[in-house]
C-alpha positions in Angstrom: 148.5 83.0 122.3 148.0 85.5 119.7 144.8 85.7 117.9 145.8 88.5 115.0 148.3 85.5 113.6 146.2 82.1 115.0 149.4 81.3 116.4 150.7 79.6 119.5 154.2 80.3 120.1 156.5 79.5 123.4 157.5 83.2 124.5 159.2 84.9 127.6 157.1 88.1 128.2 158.2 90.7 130.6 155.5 93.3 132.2 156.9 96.9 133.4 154.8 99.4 134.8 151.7 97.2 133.8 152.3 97.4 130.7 154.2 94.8 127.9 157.1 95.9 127.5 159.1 92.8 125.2 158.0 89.7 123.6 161.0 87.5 122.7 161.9 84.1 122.9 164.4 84.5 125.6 164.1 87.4 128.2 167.1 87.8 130.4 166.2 90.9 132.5 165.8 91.0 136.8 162.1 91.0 137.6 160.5 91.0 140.7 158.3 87.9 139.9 158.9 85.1 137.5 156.1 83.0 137.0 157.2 79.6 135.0 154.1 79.0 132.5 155.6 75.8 131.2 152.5 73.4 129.7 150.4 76.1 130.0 148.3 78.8 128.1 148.6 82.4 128.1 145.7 84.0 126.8 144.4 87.8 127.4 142.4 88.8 130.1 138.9 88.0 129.6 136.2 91.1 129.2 132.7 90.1 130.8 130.2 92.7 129.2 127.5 91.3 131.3 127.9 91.7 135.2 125.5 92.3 138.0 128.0 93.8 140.3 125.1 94.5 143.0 127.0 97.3 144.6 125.3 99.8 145.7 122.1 98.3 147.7 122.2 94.9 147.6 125.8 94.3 148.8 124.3 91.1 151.0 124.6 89.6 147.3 127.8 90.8 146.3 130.1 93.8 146.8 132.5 95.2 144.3 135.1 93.6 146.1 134.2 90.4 146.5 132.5 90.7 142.4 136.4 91.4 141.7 137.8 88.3 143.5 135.2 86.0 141.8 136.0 87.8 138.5 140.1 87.5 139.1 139.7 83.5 140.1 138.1 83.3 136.5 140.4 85.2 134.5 138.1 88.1 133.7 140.0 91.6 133.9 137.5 93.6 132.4 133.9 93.3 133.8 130.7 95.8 132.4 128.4 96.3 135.5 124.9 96.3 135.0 122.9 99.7 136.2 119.9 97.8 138.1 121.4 98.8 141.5 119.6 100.1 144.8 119.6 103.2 143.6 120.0 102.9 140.1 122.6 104.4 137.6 121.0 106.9 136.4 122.6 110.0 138.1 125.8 111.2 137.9 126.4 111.4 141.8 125.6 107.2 141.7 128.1 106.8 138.6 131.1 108.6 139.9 130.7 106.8 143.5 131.3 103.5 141.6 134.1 104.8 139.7 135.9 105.8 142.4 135.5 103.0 144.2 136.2 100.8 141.7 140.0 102.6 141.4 140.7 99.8 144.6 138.8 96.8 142.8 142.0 94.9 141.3 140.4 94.4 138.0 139.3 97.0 135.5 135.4 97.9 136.3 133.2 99.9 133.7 129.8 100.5 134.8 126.9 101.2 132.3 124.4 103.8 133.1 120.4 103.3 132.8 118.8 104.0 129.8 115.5 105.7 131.5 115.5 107.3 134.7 115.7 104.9 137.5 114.6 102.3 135.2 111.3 103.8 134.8 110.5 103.3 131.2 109.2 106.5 129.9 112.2 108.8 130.0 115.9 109.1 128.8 118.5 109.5 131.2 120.9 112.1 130.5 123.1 110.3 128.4 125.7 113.2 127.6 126.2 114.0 131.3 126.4 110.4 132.4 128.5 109.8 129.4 131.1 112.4 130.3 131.0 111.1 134.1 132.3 107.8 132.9 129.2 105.3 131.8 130.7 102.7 129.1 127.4 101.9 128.3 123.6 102.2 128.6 121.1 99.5 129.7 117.9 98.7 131.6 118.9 95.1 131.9 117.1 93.4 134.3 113.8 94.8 132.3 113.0 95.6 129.1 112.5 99.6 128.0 109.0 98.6 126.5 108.1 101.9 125.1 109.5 101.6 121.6 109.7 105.3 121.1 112.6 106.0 123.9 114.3 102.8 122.9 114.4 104.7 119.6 115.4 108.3 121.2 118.2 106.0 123.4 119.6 104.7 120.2 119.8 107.9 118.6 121.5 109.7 121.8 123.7 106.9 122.4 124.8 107.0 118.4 125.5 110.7 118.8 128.1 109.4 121.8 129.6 106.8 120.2 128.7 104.5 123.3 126.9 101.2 122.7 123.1 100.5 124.3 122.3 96.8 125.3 119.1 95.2 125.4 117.3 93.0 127.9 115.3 92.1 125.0 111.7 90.2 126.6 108.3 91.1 125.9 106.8 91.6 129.8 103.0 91.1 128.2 103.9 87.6 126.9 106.3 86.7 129.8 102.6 87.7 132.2 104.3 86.0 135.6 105.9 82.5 133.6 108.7 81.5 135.8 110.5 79.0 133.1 110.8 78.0 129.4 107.0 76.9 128.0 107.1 73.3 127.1 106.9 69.5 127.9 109.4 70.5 131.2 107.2 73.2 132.6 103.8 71.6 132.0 105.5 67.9 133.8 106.3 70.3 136.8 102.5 72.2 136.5 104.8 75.5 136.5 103.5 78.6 134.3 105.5 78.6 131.7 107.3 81.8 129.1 106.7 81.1 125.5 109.9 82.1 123.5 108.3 84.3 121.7 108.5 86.9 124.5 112.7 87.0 123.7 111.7 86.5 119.6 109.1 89.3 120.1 111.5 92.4 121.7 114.6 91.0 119.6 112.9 91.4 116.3 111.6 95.1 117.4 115.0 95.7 118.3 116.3 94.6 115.3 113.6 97.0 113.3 114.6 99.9 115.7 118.1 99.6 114.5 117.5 99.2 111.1 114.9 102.2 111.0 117.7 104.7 112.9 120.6 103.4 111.5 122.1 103.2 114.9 123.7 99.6 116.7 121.9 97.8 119.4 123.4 95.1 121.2 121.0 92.2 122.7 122.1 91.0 125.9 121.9 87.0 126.7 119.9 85.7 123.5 118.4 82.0 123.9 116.5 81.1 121.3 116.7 79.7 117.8 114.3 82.1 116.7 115.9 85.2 118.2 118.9 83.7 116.5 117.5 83.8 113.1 116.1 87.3 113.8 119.5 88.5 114.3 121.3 86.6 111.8 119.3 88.3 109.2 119.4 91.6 110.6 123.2 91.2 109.8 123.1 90.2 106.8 120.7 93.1 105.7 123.7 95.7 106.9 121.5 96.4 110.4 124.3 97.6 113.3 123.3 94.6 115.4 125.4 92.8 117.9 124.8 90.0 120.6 126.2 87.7 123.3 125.0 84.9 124.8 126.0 82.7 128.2 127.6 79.6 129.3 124.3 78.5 130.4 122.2 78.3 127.1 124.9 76.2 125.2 125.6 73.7 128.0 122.3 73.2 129.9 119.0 72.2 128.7 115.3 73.2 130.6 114.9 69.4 131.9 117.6 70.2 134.3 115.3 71.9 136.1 112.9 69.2 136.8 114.9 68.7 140.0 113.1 72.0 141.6 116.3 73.5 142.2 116.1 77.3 142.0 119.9 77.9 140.9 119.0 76.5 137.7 116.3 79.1 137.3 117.6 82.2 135.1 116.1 85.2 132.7 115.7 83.9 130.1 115.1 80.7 131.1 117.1 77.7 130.0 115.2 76.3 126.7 115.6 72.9 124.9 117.9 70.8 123.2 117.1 72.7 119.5 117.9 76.0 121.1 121.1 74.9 122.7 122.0 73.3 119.7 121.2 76.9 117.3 123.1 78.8 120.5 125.9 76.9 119.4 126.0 77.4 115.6 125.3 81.3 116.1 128.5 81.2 118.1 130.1 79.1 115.1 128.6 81.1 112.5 129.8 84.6 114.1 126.0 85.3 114.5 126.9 85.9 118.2 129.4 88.0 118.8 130.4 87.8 122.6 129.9 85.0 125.4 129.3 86.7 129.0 128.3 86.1 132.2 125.3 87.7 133.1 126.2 86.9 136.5 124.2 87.5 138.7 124.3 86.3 142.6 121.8 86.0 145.4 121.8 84.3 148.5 120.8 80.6 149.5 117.7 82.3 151.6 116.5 84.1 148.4 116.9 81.1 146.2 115.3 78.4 148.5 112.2 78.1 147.1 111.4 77.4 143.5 108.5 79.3 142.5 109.3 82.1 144.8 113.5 82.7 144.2 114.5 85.6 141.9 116.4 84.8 138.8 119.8 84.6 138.2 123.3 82.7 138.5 126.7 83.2 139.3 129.2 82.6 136.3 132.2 84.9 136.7 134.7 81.8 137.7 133.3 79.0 135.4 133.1 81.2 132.1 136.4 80.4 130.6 136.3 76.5 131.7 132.6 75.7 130.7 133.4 78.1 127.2 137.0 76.0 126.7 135.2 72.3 127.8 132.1 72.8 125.9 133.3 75.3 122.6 136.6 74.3 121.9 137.5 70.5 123.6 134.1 70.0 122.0 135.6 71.0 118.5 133.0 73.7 117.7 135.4 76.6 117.5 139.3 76.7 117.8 141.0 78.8 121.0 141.5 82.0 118.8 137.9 82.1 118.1 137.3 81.6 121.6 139.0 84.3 123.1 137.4 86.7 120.1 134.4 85.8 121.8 135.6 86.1 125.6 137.9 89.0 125.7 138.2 91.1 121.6 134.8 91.3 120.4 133.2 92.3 123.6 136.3 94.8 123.9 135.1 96.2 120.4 131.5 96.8 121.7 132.4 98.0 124.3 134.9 100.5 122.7 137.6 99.5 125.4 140.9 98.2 124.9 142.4 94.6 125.1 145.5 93.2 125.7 146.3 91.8 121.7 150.2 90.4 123.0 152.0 94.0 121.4 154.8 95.3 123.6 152.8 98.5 124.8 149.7 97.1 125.3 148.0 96.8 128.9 149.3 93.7 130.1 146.5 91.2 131.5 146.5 88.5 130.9 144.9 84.8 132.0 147.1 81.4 132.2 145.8 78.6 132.5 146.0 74.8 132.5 143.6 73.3 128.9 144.6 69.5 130.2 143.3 69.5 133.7 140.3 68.8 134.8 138.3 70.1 138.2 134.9 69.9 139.9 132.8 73.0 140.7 132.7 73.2 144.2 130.7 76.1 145.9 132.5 75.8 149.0 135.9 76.7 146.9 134.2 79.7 145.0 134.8 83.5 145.7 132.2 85.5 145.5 129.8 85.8 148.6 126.7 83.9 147.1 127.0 80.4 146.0 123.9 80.1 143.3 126.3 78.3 140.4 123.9 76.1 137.8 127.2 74.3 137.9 127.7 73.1 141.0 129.7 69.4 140.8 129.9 69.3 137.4 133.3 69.0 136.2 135.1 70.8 133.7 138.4 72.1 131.7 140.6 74.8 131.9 142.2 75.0 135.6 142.9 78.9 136.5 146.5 79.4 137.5 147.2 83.1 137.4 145.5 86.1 136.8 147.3 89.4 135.3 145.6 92.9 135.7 147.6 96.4 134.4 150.8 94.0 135.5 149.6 93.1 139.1 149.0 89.4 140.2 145.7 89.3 141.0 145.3 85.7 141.3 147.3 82.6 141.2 147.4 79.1 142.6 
């Protein structure tokens, strides 16, 4: 699959010291492994900008190993690890620890730093020290930085770096302890409900930010129509403005949740059928740039209550499947535009590279099977907590192998 052409072409590729080393239509060289592809689609390996990795501190969630199987069984290579840890990124000693680490994961971890100190809110993190120890990124996800004036000093730091700063873009005041999307679902189940305009609210502040300092933002996870239309003419005014959003808010709608389930409870919440449906032409319209994960696990203890569970789902193993079911079988976008989304665009924010199918480029790479069909069964996942919003629903887009710097990390 090449995306710089739009072209599908039937091509032997052969992989030397993780790298590509020829493209040609018949390869005739000894190899350790042959895998036979035939009927199948070889795509690059996905980048997931949006990954709660919970490693260090919370490891009864997930560890970075496990994080990296989950992520290998979906075809994701490339995964951006989110800072909210136990203790936070926001020192260098806790940044290089995960690096180091992360040299055994299999996949290709980067970790973004926080953008205040421990997440506190009123002051910067050393971004050029945690910049040169490795941090691809900066973030407070998980909460907003409500103090407009550091957002403002972060974006100018992180400008002077050349390193991107992502937004967990939500208005706390107007959220005030709302557990779900506001409307004719929350006030059936006699829940408190979050009006959207606590997502519309930070995004368009966000939006201003950038526009005032001349320096890009990305918004992490956007969910709304009207967040949409903040950020649709933010880009059309020239603002350095970026965004992603998840499987979840273009396949599942807020009634979903009338069943009490917790694993269907996320931040932001799932909305209604208008926002899906504006979720969807942002993605066809390029207003959003990247789909990701925001994966983000917890065990069945934590999420048995409804009220009372934390947010978050898993999503690293149903991202390419859900996207390809519900984006492309769906005939939204084509498969190019779809792996612009999953793997190059993301790649570009992140100012990483991607494998774009040119002999020297880092070869990982995803194969799998468009035609067949599989159910999501939690029992067959990888990762150590089971909380999918997907669980039994079936979908396209059967993993076969998974490719990382030229090692088989996966395969069935």
């Amino acid at each position: 699959m090449n995306c710089a052409d739009r072209s599908l072409n039937k091509q032997d590729i052969y992989i030397e010291d993780g790298i590509i080393k020829e493209i040609s239509f018949l390869i005739e060289r000894d190899a350790d492994d042959i895998i036979n592809a035939d009927g199948l689609l070889c795509g690059p390996g996905i980048v997931d900008m949006h990954v709660h990795m919970r490693d260090p501190g919370q490891t009864h969630k997930e560890d970075m190993y496990t994080m990296s199987a989950a992520a290998a069984a979906g075809g994701v290579t490339t995964v951006l690890a989110m800072p909210n840890t136990n203790p936070p990124v926001s020192s260098v000693e806790v940044l290089s620890d995960i690096l180091i680490r992360a040299k055994n994961a299999g996949i290709n971890i980067l970790q973004a730093a926080c953008v205040t100190e421990n997440m506190c809110g009123d002051k910067l993190s050393d971004f050029s020290a945690l910049k040169a120890a490795g941090a691809s990124a900066f973030s407070d996800d998980g909460r907003p930085v409500e103090n407009a004036r550091i957002m403002l000093q972060a974006l100018k730091a992180a400008a002077a770096l050349d390193v991107p700063v992502l937004s967990h873009a939500e208005d706390l005041n107007i959220v005030n302890g709302g557990i779900m999307n506001e409307g004719e679902i929350s006030r059936r189940l006699g829940v408190k409900g979050i009006d959207r305009a606590s997502e519309d609210a930070s995004t368009a502040r966000e939006a201003a930010l950038a526009a005032a300092s001349g320096c890009g933002i990305h918004i992490c996870h956007v969910s709304t129509r009207g967040s949409l239309a903040i950020i649709r003419d933010a880009k059309r005014r020239g603002v350095k403005i970026t965004c992603e959003t998840a499987p979840h808010y273009f396949t599942l709608t807020d009634d979903v949740l009338l069943s009490r389930d917790a694993d269907y409870r996320m931040n932001p919440p799932l909305r209604e059928r208008e926002d899906v449906e504006a979720v969807i032409r942002g993605i066809i319209d390029g207003t959003i740039d990247a789909l990701a994960t925001d994966h983000a696990p917890h065990t069945p203890q934590e999420k048995a209550d409804f009220e009372t569970a934390p947010n978050g789902i898993i999503g690293l193993e149903t991202l390419l499947p859900i996207s390809y079911t519900n984006l492309v079988r769906a005939g939204h976008i084509d498969i190019f535009k779809l792996f612009e989304l999953l793997t190059y665009n993301p790649a570009a924010i992140l100012r990483t590279a991607a494998n774009r199918f040119n002999e020297g480029d880092r070869a990982d790479f995803v194969i799998f099977d468009p035609h067949e069909q599989f159910k999501v069964d939690v029992n067959k996942l990888h990762g150590k907590s089971k909380n999918t919003a997907f669980k039994n629903m079936s979908f396209y887009g059967v993993i076969k192998v998974t490719i990382c710097g030229g090692n088989i990390i996966y395969q069935v």
